[in-house]
C-alpha positions, 0 to 999 in steps of 0.5 A, spaced: 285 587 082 280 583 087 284 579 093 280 574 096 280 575 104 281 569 109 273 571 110 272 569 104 276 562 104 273 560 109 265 561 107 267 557 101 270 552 105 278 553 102 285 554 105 289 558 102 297 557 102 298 563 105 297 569 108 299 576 106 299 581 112 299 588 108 301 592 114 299 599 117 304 602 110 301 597 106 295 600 107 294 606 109 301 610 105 300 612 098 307 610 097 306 603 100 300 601 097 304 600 091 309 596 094 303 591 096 301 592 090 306 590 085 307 584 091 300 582 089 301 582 082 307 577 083 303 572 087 298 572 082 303 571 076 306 566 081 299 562 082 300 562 089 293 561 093 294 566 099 289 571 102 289 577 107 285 579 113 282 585 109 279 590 114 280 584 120 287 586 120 289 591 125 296 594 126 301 589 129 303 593 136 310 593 133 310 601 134 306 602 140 311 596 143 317 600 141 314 607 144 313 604 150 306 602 151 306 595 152 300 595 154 297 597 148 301 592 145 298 586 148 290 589 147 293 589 139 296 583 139 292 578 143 286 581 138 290 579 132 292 572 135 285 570 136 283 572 130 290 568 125 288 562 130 279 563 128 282 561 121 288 557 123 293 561 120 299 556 119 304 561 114 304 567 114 308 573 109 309 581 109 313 586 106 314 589 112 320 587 117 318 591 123 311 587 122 315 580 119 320 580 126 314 582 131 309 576 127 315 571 128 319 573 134 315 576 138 307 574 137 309 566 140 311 569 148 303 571 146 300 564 144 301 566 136 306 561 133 306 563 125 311 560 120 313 568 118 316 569 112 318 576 109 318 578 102 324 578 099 326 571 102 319 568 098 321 571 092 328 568 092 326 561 093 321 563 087 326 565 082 331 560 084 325 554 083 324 558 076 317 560 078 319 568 077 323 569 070 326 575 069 325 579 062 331 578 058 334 586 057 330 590 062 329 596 064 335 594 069 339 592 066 347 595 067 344 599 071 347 601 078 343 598 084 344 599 092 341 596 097 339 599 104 338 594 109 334 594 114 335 594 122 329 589 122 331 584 117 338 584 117 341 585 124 335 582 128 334 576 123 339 575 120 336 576 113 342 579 109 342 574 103 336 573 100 335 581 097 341 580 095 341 574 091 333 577 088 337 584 086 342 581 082 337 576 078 335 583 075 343 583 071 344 590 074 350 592 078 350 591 085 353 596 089 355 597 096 354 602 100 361 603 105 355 601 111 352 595 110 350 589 112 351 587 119 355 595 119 349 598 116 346 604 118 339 605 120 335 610 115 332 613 121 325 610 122 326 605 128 324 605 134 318 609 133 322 614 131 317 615 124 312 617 128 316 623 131 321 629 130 329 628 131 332 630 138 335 637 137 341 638 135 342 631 131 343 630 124 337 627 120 340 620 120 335 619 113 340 625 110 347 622 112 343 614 109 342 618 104 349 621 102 351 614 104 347 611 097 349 617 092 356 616 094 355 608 090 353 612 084 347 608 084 341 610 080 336 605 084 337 604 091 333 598 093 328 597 099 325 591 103 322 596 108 316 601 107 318 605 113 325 605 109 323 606 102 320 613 106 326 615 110 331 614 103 326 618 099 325 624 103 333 624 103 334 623 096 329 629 096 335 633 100 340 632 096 337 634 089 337 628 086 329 627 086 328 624 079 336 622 078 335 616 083 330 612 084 328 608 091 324 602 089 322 596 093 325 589 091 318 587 090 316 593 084 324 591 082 321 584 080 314 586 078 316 590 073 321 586 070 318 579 071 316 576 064 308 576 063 
């Protein structure tokens, strides 16, 4: 799968419809990459016209920002923001909310004034516009599904429909956790805390997520976040019910039950 990067548009005199900003997990984590990968297939079939930054792309600052290093944020966004407004970026989508809310809430105080859209609000203006079809009996079909907000998409934008209404276009069972929506509970990646060891003396919020989701009886917990998806893995994994359960990103959910 070849992605054409916006280099590329520009030297053959293009636009793109938008731009797909991978991320630092989208890139790098072996996991992650996979998500990028099924969102790509998504596009694709879509006939969506959109490039990424390739190797122009450096991490937002969202962790250096949230550890406390302000200046190293503003060094890594001011370089990003020259490089979106050398190409003239006007849209932009990820997959990552932590990229997602620092892109569109925080990059503008910075001179970077984006139209920033997160995935899984893309892919419900797609199935509802007919663009996405799902298969008829997929391999979701009847199957219980949860999903896990996150703290960046939900409570810091408001974004609680959009995952929601894309799962339950797959005609599984959507069931909730007792927290969730603007109650939920975070998986334990925010704030930097991906990068570190818990404080001593504290449960591993992921394991008490994670508890929170094998409690629905669900056999698929869905993501919307690379740093979620990690968190609810290894506490799945905690519980011995690596294998029986499935945490999945609602790209790969759609992916593999688009109709080709």
């Amino acid at each position: 799968m070849h992605i054409k990067s916006m280099a590329e548009y520009a030297a053959s005199g293009e636009t793109p419809d938008i731009l797909f900003w991978v991320g630092c997990a989208g890139s790098f984590d072996q996991r992650a990459q996979k998500i990028t990968k099924a969102f790509a297939t998504i596009l694709d079939k879509t006939g969506i016209k959109y490039a990424i930054l390739g190797k122009e792309e450096a991490c937002t600052g969202d962790p250096a920002r949230r550890a406390g290093n302000e200046f190293l944020f503003q060094m890594m966004a001011y370089n990003n923001i020259q490089i979106l407004n050398g190409y003239g970026v006007k849209k932009i989508v990820t997959t990552c909310p932590h990229c997602f809310n620092i892109l569109k809430n925080e990059y503008p105080e910075l001179g970077g004034t984006y139209d920033v859209v997160h995935h899984t609000t893309l892919l419900q203006e797609l199935i509802d516009e007919g663009k996405i079809r799902i298969k008829e009996g997929g391999s979701f079909k009847g199957k219980k599904i949860t999903f896990h907000d996150s703290c960046y998409l939900g409570r810091a934008n408001n974004i609680y429909e959009a995952p929601r209404k894309v799962l339950e276009a797959l005609d599984g069972e959507l069931v909730e956790m007792k927290r969730c929506g603007s109650n939920g509970l975070c998986c334990g990646a925010g704030g930097a805390q991906m990068f570190k060891e818990d404080e001593p003396g504290n449960t591993r919020i992921n394991i008490e997520r994670a508890a929170e989701a094998l409690e629905t009886g669900a056999t698929v917990v869905a993501s919307a976040c690379p740093f979620c998806n990690t968190m609810m893995t290894d506490g799945i994994k905690s519980k011995e019910k690596e294998g029986d359960v499935a945490v999945l990103d609602v790209a790969e959910l759609i992916a593999s039950s688009m109709e080709q």
